[in-house]
Each structure stands twice: as structure tokens, then as C-alpha cells.
KOLVOTI-818477 format. One record per residue: x, y, z of N, C-alpha, C in turn. Coordinates in steps of 0.1 Angstrom, whole numbers, plus 5000, padded with zeros to 4 digits. Example, Ala and Ser with C-alpha at 12.3 -4.5 7.8 and 13.67 -1.06 7.14 Angstrom:
<recs>
513249435078512349555078513249675078/512849785071513749895071512950005079/
</recs>
This chain:
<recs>
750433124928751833074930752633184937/753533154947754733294952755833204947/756733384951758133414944758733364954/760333274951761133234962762533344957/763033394965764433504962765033454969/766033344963767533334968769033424970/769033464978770033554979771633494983/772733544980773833534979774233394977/773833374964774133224959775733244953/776833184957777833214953778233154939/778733244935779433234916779333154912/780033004918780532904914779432794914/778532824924777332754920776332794912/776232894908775532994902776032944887/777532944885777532934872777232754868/777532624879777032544876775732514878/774832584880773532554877772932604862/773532734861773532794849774332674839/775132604835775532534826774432404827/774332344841773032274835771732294830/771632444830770332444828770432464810/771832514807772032494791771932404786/772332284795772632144789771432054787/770732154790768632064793768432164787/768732254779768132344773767032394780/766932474790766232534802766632614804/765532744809766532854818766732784833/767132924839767432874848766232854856/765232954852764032894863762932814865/763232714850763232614847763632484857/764932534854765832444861765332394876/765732544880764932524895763832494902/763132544893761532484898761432334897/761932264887762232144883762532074895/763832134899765032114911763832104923/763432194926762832194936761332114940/760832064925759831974925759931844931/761531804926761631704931762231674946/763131784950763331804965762231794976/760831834966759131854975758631684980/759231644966758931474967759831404969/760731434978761431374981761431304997/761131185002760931155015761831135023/761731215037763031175043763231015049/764331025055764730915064763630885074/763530965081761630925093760830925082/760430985073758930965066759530795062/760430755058759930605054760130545065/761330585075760830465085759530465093/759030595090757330555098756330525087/756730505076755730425071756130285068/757230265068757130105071756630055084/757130145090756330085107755130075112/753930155095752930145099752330025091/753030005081752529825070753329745079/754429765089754329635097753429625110/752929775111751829745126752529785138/753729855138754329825151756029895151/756629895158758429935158758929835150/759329925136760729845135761829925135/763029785138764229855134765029885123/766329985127766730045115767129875101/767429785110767829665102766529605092/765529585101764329545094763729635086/764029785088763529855076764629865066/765829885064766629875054766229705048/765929645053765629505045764729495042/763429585044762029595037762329685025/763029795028763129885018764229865004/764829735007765529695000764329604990/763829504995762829404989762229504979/761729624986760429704979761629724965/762529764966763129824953763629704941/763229564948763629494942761929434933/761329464937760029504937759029384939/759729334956759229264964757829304971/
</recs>
């Protein structure tokens, strides 16, 4: 595994990350690793519109993928 060192994280975020990670009963590097697991799985905007463009075969557009990706969550 490597070390990530965040530097000059200012106070105020500092201290609300620090109160959620009390509130999950977590430290903080808990917290963040957590945080950051899901940021790893997180797909962007091109990662889904090129995979819908690969289950449809071809270009779609921003309309037809917002209305595919709508169906999928409807769990069409």
C-alpha cells in the first residue's frame, strides 16, 4: 500500500472532516480512505457516456444518454 500526504488542508475543512469522522465513529483515516474508495468508484461523465455508446453500438447523444441512464436507474 503507499502513503498519500495532504498538505495545507485548511482548518475549517479539517475540522469538518474531523467531526464526521466522530459521527461514524472513525478516525480520521478511516474516514478518508473510505472517502477516497468511493471517489476511485466513482465514474465520470465520459466514462458513462462511452459506455452507453458502446451497448448502443454507435454515437449517442447527450439526450439519448440522459434517457438511457434515466431507464437504468429506474431499473429498466
Amino acid at each position: 500500500m503507499v502513503n498519500i500526504l495532504v498538505r495545507d488542508v485548511p482548518d475549517d475543512v479539517h475540522a469538518a472532516l474531523q467531526r464526521t469522522a466522530t459521527r461514524r465513529h472513525q478516525s480520521m483515516q478511516q474516514l478518508l480512505l473510505e472517502e477516497l474508495r468511493e471517489v476511485a468508484r466513482r465514474r465520470s461523465v465520459a466514462e458513462l457516456l462511452d459506455e452507453v455508446e458502446a451497448q448502443r453500438g454507435g454515437h449517442v447523444g447527450p439526450a439519448t444518454a440522459v434517457a438511457d441512464l434515466d431507464d437504468e436507474r429506474r431499473g429498466g
